[in-house]
C-alpha positions as CSV (number, residue, x, y, z in Angstrom):
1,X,92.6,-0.9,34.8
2,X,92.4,2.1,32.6
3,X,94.3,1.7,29.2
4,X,97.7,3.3,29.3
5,X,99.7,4.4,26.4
6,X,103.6,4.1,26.9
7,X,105.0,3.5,23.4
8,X,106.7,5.5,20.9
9,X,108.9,5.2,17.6
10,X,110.0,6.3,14.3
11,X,109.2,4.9,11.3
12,X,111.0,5.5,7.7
13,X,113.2,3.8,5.6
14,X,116.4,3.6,6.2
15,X,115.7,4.3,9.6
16,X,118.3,1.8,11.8
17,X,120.9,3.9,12.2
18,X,118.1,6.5,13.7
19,X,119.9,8.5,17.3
20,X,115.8,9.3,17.9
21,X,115.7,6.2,20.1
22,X,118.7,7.2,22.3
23,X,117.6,11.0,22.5
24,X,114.0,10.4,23.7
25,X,115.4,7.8,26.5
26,X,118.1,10.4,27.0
27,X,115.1,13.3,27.7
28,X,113.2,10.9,29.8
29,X,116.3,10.1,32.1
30,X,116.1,14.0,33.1
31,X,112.3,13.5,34.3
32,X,113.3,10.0,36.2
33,X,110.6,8.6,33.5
34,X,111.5,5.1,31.4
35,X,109.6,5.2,27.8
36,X,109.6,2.3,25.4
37,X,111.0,4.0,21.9
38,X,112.1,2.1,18.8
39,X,113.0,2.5,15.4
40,X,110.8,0.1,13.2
41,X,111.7,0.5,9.0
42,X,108.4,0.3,7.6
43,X,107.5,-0.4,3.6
44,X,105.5,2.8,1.5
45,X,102.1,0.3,1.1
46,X,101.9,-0.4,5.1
47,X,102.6,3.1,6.1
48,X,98.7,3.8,6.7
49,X,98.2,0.1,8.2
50,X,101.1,0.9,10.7
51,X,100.0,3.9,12.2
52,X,96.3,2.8,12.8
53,X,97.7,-0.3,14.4
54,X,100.4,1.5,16.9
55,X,97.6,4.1,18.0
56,X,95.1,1.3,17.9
57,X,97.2,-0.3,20.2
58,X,99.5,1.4,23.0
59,X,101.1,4.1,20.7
60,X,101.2,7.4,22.6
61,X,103.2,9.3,19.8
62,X,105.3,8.2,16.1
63,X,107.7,10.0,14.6
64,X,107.9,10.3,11.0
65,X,111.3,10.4,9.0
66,X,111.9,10.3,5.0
67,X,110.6,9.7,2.8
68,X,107.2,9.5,5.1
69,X,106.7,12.9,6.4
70,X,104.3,13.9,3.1
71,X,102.1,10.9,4.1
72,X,101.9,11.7,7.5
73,X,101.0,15.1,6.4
74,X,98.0,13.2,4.5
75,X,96.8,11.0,7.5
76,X,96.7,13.5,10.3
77,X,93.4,14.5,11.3
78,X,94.3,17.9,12.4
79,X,97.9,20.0,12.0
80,X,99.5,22.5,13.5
81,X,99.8,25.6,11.1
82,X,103.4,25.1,10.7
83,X,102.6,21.5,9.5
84,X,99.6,22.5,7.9
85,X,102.1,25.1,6.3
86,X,104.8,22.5,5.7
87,X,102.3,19.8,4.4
88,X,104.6,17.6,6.0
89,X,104.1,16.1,9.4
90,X,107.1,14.8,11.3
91,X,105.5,14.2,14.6
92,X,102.1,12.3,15.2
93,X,100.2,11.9,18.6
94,X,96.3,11.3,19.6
95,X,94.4,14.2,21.4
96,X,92.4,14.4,24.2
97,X,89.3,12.6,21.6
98,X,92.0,10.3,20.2
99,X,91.9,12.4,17.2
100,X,95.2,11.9,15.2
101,X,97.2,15.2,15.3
102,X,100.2,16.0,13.1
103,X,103.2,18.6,14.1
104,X,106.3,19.3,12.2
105,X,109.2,19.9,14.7
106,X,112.1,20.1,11.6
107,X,111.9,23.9,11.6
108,X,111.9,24.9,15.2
109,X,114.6,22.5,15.6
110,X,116.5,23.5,12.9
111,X,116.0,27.6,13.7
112,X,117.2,27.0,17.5
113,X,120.2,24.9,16.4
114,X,121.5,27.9,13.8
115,X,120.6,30.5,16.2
116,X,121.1,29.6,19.6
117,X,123.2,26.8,19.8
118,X,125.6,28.6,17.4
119,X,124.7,31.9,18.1
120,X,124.1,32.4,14.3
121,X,121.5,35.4,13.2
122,X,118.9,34.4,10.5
123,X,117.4,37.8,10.1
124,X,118.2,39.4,7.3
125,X,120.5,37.0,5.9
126,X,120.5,36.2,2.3
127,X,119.3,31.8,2.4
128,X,119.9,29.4,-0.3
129,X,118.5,26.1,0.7
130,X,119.4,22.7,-1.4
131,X,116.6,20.6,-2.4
132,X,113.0,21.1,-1.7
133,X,111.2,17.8,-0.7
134,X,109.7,17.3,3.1
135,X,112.9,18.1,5.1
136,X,112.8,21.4,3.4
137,X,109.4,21.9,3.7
138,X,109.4,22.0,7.1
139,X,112.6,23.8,7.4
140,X,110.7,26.4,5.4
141,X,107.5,26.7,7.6
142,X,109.7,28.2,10.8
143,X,112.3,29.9,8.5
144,X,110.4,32.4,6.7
145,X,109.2,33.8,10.2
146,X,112.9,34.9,10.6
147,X,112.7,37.5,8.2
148,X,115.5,36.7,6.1
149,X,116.9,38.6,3.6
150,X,115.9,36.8,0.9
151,X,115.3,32.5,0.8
152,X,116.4,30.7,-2.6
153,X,115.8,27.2,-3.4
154,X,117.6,25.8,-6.1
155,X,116.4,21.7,-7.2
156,X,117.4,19.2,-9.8
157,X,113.8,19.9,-11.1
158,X,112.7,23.5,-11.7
159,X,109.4,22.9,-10.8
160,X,109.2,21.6,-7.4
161,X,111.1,24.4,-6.4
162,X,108.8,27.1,-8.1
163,X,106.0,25.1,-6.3
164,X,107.5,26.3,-3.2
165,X,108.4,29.4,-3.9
166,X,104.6,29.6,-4.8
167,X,103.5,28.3,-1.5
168,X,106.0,30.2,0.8
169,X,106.6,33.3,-1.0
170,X,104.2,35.4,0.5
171,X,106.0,35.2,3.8
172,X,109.1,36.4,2.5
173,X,111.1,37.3,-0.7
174,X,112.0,33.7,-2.7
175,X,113.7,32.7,-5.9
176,X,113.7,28.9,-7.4
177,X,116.5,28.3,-9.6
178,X,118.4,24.8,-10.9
179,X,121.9,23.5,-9.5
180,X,122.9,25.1,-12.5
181,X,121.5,28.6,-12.8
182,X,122.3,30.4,-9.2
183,X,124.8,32.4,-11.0
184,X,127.5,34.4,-9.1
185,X,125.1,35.4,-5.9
186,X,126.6,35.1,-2.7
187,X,125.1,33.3,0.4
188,X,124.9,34.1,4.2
189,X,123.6,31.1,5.1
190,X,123.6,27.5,2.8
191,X,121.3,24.8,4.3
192,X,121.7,21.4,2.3
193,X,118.4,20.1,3.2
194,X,118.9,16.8,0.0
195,X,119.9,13.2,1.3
196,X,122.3,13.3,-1.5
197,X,125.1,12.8,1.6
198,X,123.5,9.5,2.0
199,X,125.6,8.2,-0.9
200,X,128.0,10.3,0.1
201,X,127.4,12.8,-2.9
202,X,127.6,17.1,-2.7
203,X,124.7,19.2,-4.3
204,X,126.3,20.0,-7.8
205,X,126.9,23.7,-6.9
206,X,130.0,26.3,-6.7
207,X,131.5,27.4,-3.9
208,X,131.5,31.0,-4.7
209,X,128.4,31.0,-3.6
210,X,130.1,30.7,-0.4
211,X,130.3,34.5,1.3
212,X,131.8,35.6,4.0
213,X,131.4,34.8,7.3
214,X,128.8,32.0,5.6
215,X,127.0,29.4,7.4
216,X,126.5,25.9,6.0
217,X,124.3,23.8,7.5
218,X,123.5,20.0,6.7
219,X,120.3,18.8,7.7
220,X,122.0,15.0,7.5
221,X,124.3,14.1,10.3
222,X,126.9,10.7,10.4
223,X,129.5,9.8,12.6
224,X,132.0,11.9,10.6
225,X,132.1,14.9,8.2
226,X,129.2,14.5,6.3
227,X,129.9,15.2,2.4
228,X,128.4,18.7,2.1
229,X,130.0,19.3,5.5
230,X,133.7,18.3,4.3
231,X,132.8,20.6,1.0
232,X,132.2,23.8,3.2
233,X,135.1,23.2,5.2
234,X,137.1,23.3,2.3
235,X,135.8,26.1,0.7
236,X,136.1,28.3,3.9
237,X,132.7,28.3,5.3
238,X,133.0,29.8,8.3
239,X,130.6,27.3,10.2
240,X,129.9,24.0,8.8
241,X,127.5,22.3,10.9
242,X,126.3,19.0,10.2
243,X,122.0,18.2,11.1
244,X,122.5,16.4,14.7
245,X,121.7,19.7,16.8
246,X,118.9,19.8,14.1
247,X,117.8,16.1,15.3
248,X,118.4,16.7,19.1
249,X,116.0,20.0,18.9
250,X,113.2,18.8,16.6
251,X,113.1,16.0,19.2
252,X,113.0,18.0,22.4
253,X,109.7,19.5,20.5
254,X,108.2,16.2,20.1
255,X,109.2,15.4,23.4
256,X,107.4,18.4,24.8
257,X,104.0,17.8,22.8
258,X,104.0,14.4,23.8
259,X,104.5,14.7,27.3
260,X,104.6,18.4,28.4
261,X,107.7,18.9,29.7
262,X,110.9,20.9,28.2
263,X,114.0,18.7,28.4
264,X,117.1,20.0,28.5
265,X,118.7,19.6,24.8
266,X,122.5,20.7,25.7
267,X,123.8,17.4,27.0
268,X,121.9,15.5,24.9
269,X,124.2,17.2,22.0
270,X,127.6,16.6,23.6
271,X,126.7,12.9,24.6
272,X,125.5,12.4,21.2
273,X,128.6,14.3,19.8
274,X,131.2,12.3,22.5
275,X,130.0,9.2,21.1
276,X,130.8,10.3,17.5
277,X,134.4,11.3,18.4
């Protein structure tokens, strides 16, 4: 019997209340295919341990969630040049040599939410994105293809987000500033891209940097408002999405590498967003 590989999951930490378990069961429904996916919390010393063991065994692909996506990045064999550009790796799988590969799906996903699931124009918009640890990362690596206006990232430390602006500002024109020092700018598009909202806290910035017509996006979703997304309703935003589009497309990526087909993502969403109604 040749050796067959039929199981998937995510691993982080928090990682129960994951939807990736549901959404990849939901894709595989559309090919009349049934796929063993879980969500398995694993601790920062067994990272490394885990992955050889589920690829070891009959892991076909993992996905990686914070805060592991920079140790992915770090135990992938080969990346794609967006995760190569991201150094952070979201999506692991074995290639045709069982080589472990790495992808990062967080920015396609996140690009075809904004712009065609809410019909929302990047190009030449002015971008402030909150935060810059592995979520923005590889929000970054399919953003600056867009051609934005201009792509700010403002941090509770300075530094990390001069260290991307370092990294990513020869793609496009970037500024790193603090919570505290973005001034009276105005934004087209503000992507919260912190896990602040997981204790239910906003970015300490003002709304005027809210301009018209603005987008805010959270890459976090719940089963309500997020924080940052109740903060941008109030302060007239004039689309406050929250990240579960985000999740849905990063996983049809995934879904695609690992078994080469393109699901359909649309009813995914609504079931997903039904069930949070």
């Amino acid at each position: 019997m040749p050796h067959t590989r039929s199981h998937y999951a995510v691993i982080g930490k928090p990682v129960k209340h994951s939807k990736s378990p549901q959404i990849h069961s939901l894709f595989a429904q559309q090919f009349g295919q049934e796929i063993s996916y879980e969500a398995i919390e694993v601790e920062e010393e067994n990272v490394e341990t885990f992955v050889e063991t589920f690829f070891a065994g009959e892991g076909a692909g993992l996905n990686i969630t914070v805060p592991y996506k920079e140790k992915a990045f770090a135990l992938a064999l080969e990346c794609s040049p967006r995760a190569a550009m991201a150094k952070a790796v979201n999506t692991l799988f074995l290639d045709d040599k069982n080589k472990l590969c790495g992808d990062n799906t967080d920015g396609p996903g996140l690009v075809t939410d904004i712009k065609v699931n809410h019909s929302f124009d990047i190009k030449d918009k002015r971008i402030l994105i909150l935060g810059a640890g592995g979520a923005v990362r590889g929000a970054l690596a399919a953003l600056v293809e867009e051609r934005a206006a201009t792509v700010s990232i403002a941090n509770r430390t300075l530094s990390r987000a001069k260290q991307l602006c370092q990294e990513f500002g020869q793609f496009t024109k970037m500024s790193a500033h603090t919570y505290e020092d973005i001034g009276k700018q105005q934004f087209d598009l503000i992507i919260n891209g912190t896990s602040m909202g997981l204790t239910g806290e906003v970015p300490p910035v003002s709304a005027e940097l809210i301009a018209t017509d603005c987008c805010c996006y959270d890459m976090m979703y719940g089963d309500s408002d997020t924080a940052f997304v109740s903060w941008s309703k109030q302060n007239g935003a004039t689309l406050s999405l929250d990240g579960l589009g985000m999740l849905v497309e990063q996983a049809a990526v995934a879904f695609t590498i690992w078994h080469g087909t393109n699901p359909d993502t649309a009813p995914v969403i609504s079931q997903l967003r039904n069930l949070k109604a």
